[in-house]
MDTraj code that builds the backbone (N, CA, C; nanometers):
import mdtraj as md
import numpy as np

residues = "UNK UNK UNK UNK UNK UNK UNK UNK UNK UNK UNK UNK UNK UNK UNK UNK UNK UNK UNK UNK UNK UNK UNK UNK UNK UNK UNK UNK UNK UNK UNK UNK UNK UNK UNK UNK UNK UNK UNK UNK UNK UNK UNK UNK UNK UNK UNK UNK UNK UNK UNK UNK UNK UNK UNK UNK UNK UNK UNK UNK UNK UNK UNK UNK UNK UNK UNK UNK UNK UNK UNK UNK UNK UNK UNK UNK UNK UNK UNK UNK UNK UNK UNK UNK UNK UNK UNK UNK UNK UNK UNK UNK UNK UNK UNK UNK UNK UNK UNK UNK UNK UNK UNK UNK UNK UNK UNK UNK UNK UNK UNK UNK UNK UNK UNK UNK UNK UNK UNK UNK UNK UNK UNK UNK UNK UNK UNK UNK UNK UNK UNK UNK UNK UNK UNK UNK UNK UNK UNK UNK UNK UNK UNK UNK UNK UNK UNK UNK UNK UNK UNK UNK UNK UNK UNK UNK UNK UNK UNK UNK UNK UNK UNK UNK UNK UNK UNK UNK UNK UNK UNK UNK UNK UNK UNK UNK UNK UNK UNK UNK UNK".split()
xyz = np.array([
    [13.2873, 10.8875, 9.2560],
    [13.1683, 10.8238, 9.2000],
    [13.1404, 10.8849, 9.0628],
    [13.1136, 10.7743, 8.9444],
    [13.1002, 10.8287, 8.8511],
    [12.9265, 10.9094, 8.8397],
    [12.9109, 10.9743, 8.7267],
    [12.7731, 11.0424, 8.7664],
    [12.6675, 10.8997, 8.6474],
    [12.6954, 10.8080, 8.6497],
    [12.5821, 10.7031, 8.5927],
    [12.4880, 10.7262, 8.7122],
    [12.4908, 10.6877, 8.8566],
    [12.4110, 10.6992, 8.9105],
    [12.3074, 10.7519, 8.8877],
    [12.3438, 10.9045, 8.8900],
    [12.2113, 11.0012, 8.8817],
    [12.1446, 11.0260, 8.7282],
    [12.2311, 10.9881, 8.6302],
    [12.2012, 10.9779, 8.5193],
    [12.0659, 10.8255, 8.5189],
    [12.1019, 10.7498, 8.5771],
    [11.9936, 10.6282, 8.6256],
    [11.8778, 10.6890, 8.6655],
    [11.9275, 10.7968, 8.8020],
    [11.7960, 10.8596, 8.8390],
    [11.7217, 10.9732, 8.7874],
    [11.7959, 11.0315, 8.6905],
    [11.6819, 11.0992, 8.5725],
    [11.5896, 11.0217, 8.5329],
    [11.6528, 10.8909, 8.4424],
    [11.5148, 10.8089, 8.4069],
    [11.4483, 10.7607, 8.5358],
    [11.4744, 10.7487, 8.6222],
    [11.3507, 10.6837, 8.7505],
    [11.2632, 10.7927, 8.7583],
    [11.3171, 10.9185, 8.7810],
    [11.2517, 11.0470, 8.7815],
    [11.1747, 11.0624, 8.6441],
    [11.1963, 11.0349, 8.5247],
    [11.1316, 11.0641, 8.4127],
    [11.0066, 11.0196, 8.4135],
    [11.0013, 10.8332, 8.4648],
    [10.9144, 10.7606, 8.3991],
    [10.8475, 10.7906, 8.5479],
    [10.8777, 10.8164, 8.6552],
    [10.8035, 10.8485, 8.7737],
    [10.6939, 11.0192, 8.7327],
    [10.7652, 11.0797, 8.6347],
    [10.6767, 11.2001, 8.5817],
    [10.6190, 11.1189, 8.5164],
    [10.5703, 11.0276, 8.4403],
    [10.5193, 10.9693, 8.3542],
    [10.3941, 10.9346, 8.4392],
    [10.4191, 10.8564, 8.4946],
    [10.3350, 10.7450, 8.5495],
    [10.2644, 10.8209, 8.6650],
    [10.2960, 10.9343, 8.6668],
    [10.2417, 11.0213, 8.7724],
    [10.1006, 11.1026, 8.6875],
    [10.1849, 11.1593, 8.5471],
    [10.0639, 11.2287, 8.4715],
    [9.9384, 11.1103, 8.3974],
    [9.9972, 10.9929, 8.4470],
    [9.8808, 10.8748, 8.3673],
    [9.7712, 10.8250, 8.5086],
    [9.8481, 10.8576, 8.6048],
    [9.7644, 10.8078, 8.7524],
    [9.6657, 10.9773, 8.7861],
    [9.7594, 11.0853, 8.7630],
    [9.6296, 11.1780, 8.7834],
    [9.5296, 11.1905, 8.6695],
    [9.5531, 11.1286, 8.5376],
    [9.4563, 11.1568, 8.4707],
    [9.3660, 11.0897, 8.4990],
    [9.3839, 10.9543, 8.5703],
    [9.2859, 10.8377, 8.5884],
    [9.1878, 10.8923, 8.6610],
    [9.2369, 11.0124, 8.7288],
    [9.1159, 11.0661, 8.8373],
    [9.0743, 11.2173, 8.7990],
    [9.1412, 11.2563, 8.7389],
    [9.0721, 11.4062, 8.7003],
    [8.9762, 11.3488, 8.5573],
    [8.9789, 11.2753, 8.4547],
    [8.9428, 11.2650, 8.3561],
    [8.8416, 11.1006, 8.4131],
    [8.8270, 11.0952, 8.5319],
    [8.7454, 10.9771, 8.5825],
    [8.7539, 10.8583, 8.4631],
    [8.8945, 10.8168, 8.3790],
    [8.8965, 10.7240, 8.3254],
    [8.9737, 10.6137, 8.3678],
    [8.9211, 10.5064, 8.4035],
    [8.9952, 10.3852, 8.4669],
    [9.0652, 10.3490, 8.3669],
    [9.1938, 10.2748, 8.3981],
    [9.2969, 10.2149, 8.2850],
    [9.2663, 10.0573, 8.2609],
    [9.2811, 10.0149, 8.1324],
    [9.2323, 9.8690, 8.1029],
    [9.3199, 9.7784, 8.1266],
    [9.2773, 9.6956, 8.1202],
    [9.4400, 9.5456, 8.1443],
    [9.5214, 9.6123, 8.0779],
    [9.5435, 9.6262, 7.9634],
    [9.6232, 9.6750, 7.8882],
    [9.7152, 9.7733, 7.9151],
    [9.6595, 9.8843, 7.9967],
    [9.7202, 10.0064, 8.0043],
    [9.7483, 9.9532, 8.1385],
    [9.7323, 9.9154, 8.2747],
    [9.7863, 9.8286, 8.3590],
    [9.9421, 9.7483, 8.3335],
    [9.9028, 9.6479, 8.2243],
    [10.0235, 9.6027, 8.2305],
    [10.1443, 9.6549, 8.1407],
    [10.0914, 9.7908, 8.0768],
    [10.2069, 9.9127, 8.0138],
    [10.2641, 9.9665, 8.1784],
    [10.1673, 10.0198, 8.2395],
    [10.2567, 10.0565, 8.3457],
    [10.3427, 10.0116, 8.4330],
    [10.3122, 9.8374, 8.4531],
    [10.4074, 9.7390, 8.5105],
    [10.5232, 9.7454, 8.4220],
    [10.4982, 9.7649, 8.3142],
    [10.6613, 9.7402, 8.2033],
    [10.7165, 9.8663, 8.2560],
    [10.6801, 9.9934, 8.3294],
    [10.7314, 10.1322, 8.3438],
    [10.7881, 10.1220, 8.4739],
    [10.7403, 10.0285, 8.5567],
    [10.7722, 10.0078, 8.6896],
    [10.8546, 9.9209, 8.6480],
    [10.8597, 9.8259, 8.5758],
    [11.0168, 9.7193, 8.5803],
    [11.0819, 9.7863, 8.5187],
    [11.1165, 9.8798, 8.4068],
    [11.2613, 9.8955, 8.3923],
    [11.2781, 10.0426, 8.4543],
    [11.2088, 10.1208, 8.5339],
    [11.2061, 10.1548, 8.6579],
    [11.3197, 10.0759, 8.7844],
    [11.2922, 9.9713, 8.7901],
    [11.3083, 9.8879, 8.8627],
    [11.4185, 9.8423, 8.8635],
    [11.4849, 9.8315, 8.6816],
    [11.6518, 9.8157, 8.6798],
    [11.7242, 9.9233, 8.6576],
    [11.6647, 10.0451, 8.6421],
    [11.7692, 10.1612, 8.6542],
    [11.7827, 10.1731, 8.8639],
    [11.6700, 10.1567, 8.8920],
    [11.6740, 10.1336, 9.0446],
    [11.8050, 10.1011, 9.1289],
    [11.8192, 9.9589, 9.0347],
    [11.9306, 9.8819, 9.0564],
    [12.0495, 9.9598, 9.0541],
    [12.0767, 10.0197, 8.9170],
    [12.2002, 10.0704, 8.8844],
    [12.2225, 10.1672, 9.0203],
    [12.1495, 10.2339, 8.9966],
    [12.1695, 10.3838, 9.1798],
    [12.1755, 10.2907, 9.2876],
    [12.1013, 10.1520, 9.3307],
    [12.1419, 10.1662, 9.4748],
    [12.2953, 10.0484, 9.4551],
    [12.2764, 9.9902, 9.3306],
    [12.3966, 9.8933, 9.3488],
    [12.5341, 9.9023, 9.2829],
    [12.5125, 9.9898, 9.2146],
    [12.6285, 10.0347, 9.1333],
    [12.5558, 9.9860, 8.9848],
    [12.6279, 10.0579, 8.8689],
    [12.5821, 9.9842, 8.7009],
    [12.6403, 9.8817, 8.6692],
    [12.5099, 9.8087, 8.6263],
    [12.6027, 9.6462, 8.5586],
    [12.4922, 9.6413, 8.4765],
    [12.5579, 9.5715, 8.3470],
    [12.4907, 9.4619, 8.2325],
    [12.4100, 9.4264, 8.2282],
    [12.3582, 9.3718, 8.3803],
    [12.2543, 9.2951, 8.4324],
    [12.1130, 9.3625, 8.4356],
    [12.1395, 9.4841, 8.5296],
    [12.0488, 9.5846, 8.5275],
    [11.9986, 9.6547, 8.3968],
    [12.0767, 9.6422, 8.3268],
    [12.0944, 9.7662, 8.2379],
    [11.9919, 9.6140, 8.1113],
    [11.9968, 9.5024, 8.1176],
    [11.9582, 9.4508, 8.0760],
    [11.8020, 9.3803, 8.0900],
    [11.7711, 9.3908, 8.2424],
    [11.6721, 9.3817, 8.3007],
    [11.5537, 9.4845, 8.2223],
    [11.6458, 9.6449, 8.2248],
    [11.5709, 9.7275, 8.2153],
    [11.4954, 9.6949, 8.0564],
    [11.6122, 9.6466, 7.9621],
    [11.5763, 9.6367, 7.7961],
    [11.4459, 9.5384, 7.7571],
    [11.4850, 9.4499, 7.8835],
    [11.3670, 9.3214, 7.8476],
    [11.2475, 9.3954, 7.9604],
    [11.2384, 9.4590, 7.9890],
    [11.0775, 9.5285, 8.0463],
    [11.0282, 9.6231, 7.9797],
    [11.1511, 9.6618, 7.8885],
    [11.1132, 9.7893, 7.7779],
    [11.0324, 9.6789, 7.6824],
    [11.1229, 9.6134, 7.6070],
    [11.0494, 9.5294, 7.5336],
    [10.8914, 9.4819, 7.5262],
    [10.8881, 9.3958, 7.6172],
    [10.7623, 9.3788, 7.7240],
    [10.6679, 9.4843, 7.7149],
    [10.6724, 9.6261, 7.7860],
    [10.6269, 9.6879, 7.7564],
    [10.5843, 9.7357, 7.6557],
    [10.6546, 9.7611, 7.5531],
    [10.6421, 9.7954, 7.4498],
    [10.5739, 9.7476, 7.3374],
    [10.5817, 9.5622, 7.4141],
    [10.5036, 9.4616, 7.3266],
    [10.3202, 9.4973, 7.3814],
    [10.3006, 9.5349, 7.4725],
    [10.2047, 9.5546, 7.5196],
    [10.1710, 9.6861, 7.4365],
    [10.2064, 9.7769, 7.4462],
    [10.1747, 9.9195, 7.3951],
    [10.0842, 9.9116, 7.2631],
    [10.2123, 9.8074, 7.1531],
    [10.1615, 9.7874, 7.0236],
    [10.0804, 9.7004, 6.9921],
    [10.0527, 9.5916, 7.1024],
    [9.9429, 9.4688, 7.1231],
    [9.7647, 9.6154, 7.1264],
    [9.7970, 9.7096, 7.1998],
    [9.6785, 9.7799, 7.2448],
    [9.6402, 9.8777, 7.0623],
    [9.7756, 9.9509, 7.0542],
    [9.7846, 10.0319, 6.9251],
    [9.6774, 9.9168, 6.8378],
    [9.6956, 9.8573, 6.7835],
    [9.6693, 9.7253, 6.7058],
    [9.5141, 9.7254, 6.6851],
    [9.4974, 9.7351, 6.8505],
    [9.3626, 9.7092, 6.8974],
    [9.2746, 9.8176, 6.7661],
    [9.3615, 9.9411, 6.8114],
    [9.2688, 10.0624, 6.7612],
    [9.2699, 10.0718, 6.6714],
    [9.3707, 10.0228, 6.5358],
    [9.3886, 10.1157, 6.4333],
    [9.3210, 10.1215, 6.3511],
    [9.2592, 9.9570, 6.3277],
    [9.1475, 9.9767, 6.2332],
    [9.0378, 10.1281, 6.2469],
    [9.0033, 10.1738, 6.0835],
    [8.9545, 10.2855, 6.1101],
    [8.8228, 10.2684, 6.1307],
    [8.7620, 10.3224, 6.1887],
    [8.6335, 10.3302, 6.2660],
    [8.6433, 10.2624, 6.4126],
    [8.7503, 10.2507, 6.4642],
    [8.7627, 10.1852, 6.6139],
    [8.7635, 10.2799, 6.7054],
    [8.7119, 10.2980, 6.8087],
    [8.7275, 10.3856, 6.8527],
    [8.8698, 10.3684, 6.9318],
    [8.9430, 10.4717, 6.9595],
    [9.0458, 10.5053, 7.0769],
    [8.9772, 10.4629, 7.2387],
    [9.0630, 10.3955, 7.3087],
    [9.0496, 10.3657, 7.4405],
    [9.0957, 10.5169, 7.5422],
    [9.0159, 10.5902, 7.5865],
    [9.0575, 10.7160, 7.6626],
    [9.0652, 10.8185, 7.5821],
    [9.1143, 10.9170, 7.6662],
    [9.1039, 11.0514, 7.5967],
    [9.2857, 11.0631, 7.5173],
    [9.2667, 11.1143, 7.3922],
    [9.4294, 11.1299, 7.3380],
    [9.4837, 11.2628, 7.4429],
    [9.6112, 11.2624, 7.4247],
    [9.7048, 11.3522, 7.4635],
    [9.8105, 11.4161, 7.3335],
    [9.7795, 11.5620, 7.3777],
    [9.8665, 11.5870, 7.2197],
    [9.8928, 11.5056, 7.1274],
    [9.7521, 11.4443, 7.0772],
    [9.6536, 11.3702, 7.0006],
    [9.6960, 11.2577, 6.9643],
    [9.7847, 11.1772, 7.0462],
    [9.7987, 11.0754, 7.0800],
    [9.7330, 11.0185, 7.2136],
    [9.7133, 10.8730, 7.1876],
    [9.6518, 10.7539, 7.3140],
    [9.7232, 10.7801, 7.3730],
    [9.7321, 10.7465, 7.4907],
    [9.8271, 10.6966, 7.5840],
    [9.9217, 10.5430, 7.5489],
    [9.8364, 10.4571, 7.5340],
    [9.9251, 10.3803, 7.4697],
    [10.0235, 10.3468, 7.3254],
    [10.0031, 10.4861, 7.2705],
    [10.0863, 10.5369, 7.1700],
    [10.1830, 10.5977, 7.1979],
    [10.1831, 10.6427, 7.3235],
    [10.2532, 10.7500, 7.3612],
    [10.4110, 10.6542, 7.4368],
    [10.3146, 10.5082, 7.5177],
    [10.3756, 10.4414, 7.5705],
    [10.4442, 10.3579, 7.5169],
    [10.4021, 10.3126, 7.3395],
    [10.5055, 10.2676, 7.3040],
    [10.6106, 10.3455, 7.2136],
    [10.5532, 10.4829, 7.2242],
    [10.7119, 10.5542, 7.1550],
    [10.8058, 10.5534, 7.2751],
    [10.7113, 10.6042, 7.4299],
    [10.8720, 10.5726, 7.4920],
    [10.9203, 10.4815, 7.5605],
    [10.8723, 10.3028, 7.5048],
    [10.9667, 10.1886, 7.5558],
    [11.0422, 10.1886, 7.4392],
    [11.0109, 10.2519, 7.3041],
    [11.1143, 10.2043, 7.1823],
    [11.2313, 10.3329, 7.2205],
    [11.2161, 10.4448, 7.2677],
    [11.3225, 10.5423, 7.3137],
    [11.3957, 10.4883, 7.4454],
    [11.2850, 10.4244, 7.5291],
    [11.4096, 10.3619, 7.6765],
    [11.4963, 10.2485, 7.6098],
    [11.4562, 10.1711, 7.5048],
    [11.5043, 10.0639, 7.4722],
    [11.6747, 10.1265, 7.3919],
    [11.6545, 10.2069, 7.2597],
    [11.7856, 10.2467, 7.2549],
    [11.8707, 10.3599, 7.3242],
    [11.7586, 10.4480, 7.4492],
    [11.8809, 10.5023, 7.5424],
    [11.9687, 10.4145, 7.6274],
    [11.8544, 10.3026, 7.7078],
    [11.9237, 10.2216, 7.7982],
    [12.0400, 10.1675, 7.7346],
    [12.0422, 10.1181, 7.5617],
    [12.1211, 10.0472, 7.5111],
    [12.2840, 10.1425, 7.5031],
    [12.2264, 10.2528, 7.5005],
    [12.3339, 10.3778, 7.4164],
    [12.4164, 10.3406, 7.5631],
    [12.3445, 10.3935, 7.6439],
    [12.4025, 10.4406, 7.8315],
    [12.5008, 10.2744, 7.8219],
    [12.4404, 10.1686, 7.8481],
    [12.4864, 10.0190, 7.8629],
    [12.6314, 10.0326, 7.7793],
    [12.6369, 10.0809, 7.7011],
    [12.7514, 10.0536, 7.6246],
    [12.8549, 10.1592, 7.6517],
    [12.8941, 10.2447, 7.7600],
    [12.9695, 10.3300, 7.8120],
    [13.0745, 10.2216, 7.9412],
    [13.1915, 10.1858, 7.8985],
    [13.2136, 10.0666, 8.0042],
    [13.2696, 10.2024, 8.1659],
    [13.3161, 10.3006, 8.1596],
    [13.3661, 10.3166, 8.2393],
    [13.2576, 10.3154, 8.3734],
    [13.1431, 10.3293, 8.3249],
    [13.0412, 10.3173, 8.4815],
    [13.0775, 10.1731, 8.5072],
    [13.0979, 10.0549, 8.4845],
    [13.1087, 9.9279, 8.5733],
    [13.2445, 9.9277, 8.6886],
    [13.3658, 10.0545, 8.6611],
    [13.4093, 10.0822, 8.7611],
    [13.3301, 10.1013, 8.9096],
    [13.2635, 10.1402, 8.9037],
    [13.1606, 10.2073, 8.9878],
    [13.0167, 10.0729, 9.0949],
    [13.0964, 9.9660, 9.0833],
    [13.0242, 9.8712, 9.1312],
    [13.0026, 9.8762, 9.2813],
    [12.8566, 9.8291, 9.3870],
    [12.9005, 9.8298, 9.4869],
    [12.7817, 9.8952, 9.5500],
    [12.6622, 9.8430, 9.6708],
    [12.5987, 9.9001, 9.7313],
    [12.6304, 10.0426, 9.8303],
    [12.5792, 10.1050, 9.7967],
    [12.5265, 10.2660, 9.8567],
    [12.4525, 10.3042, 10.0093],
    [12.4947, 10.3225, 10.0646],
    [12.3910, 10.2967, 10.1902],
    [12.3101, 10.4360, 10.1422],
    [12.2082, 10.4636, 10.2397],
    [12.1258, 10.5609, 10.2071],
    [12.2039, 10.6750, 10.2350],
    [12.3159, 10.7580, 10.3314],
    [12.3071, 10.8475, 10.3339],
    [12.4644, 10.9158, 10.2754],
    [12.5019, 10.7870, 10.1788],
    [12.6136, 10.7417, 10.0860],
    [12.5267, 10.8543, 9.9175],
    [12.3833, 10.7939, 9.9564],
    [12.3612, 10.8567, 9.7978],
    [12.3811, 10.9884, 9.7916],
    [12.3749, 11.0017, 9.6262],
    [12.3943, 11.1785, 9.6161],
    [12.2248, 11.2050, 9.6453],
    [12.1601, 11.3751, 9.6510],
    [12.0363, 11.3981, 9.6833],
    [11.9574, 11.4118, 9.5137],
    [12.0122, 11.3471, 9.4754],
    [11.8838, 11.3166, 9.3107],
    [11.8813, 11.1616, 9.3429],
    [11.9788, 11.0802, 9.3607],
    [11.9347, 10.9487, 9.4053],
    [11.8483, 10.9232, 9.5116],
    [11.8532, 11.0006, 9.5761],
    [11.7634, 10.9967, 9.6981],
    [11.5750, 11.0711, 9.6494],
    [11.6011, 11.1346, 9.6407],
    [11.4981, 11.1407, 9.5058],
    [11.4393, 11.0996, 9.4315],
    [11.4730, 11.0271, 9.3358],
    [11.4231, 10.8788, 9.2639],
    [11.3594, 10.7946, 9.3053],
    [11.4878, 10.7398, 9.4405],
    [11.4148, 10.6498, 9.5158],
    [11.3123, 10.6676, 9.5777],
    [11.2637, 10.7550, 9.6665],
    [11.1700, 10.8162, 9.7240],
    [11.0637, 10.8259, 9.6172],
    [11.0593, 10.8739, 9.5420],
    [10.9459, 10.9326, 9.4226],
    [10.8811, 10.8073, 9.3491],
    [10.9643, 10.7221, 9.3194],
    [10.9215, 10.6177, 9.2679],
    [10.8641, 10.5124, 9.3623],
    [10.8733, 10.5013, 9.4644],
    [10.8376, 10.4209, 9.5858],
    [10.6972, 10.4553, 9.5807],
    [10.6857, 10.5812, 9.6383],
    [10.5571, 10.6671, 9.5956],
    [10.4750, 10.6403, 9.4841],
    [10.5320, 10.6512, 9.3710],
    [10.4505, 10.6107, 9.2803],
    [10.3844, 10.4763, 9.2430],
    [10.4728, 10.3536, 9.2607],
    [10.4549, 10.2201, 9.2623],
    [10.3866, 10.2061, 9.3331],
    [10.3968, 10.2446, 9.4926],
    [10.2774, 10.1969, 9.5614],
    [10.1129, 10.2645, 9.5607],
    [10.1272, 10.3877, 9.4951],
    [10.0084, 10.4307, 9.5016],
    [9.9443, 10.3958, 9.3250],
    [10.0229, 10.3495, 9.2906],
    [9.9778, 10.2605, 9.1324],
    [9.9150, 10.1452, 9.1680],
    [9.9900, 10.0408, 9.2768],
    [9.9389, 9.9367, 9.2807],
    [9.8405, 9.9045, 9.3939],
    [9.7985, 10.0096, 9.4945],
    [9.6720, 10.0619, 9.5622],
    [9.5475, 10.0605, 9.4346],
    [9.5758, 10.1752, 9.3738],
    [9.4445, 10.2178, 9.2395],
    [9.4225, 10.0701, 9.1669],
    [9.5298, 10.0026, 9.1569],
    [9.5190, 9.9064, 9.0581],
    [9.4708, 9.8125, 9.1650],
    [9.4627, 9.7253, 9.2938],
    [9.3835, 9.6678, 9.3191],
    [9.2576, 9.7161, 9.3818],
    [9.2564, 9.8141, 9.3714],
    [9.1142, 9.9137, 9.4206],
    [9.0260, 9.9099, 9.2815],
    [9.0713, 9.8699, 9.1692],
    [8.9948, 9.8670, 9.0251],
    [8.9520, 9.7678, 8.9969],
    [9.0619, 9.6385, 9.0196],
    [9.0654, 9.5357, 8.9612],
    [9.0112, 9.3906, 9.1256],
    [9.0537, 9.4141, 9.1909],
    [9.0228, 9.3462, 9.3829],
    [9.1412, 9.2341, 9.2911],
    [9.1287, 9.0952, 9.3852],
    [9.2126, 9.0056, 9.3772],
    [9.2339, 8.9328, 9.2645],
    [9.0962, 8.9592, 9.1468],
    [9.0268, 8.8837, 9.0199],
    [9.0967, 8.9430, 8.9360],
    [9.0501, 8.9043, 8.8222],
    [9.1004, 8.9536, 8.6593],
    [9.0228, 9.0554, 8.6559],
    [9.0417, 9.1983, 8.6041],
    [9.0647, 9.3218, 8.5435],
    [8.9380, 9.2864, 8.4518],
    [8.8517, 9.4080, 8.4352],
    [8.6944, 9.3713, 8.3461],
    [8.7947, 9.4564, 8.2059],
    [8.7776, 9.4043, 8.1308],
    [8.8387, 9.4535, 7.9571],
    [8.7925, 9.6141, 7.9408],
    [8.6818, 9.6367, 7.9957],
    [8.6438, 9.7920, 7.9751],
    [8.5677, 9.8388, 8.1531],
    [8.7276, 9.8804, 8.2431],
    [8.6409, 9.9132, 8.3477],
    [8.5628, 10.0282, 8.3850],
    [8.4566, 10.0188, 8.4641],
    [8.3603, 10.1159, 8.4597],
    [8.3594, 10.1584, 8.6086],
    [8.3939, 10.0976, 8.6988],
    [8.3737, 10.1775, 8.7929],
    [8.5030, 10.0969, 8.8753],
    [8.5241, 10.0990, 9.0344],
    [8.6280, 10.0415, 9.1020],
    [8.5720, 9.9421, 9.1712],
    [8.6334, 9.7948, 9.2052],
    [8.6136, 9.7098, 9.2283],
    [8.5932, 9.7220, 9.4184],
    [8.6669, 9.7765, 9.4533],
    [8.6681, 9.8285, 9.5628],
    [8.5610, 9.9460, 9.6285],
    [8.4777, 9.9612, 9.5124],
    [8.4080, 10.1199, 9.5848],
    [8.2838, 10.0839, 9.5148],
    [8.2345, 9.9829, 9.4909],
    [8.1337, 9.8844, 9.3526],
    [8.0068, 9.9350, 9.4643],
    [7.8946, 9.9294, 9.3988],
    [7.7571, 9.9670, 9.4684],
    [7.7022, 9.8838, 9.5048],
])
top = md.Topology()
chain = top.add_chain()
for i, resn in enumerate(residues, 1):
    res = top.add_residue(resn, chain, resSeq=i)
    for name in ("N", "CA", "C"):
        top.add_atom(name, md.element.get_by_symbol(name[0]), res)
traj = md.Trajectory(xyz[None], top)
């Protein structure tokens, strides 16, 4: 087995550290995330979602392409939000992080997943490597990934309909839709 696999599951593991330090801030810094920053994290969960692919199915084009167009996506979102702010006197949405937004932060790294995924995609000898994995087939960082990110997706998309209930997302939320007075 070539090592693309686990090289796949670094980034699942990366953006699963990611999306992990943006879900505890939501609750230590009691700031709810806006549509906006919502549907940045869906772009983190889809190309999440095609490196996914590559570990349990082997690497292909496909995946590796899936992942570029959710980077994109994402990324179109990131700079749709940036946009929002830049005018000067706007305020920033949330607290910065090493004095960047969060959604600054999110679109430097869909424009970095966009030309790693591309760099990795263009290595042909991983498409040798085609072919479902059973679970106890994976190596233990694939197993890892998978696990971690499962975790994370679902307890993303718990918070996120606990904020938002079955309706559209309020533009500046203030409290949880689910826990409302």
């Amino acid at each position: 087995m070539h090592p693309y696999r686990q090289l796949n599951a670094l980034g699942i593991i990366a953006i699963s550290a990611m999306l992990t330090y943006a879900f505890a801030d939501q609750f230590v810094n009691h700031e709810l995330p806006c549509p906006l920053c919502l549907l940045q994290r869906i772009g983190f969960v889809a190309v999440s979602i095609g490196l996914l692919l590559n570990v349990t199915h082997g690497p292909r084009p496909s995946h590796y392409g899936f992942a570029i167009a959710a980077s994109v996506a994402g990324g179109a979102m990131a700079l749709r939000q940036v946009s929002l702010h830049v005018i000067p006197g706007t305020p920033g949405y949330g607290s910065p992080f090493l004095g960047l937004h969060f959604y600054t932060w999110a679109f430097l790294l869909f424009a970095f997943m966009i030309a790693a995924i591309a760099m990795i995609s263009s290595l042909p000898r991983q498409y040798d490597d085609l072919g479902w994995l059973q679970w106890r087939q994976q190596p233990l960082l694939c197993k890892l990934a998978i696990v971690v990110i499962t975790i994370i997706i679902s307890l993303n998309a718990l918070a996120a309909f606990s904020e938002c209930g079955p309706g559209k997302c309020p533009d500046n939320p203030e409290q949880y839709w689910l826990f409302q007075d």
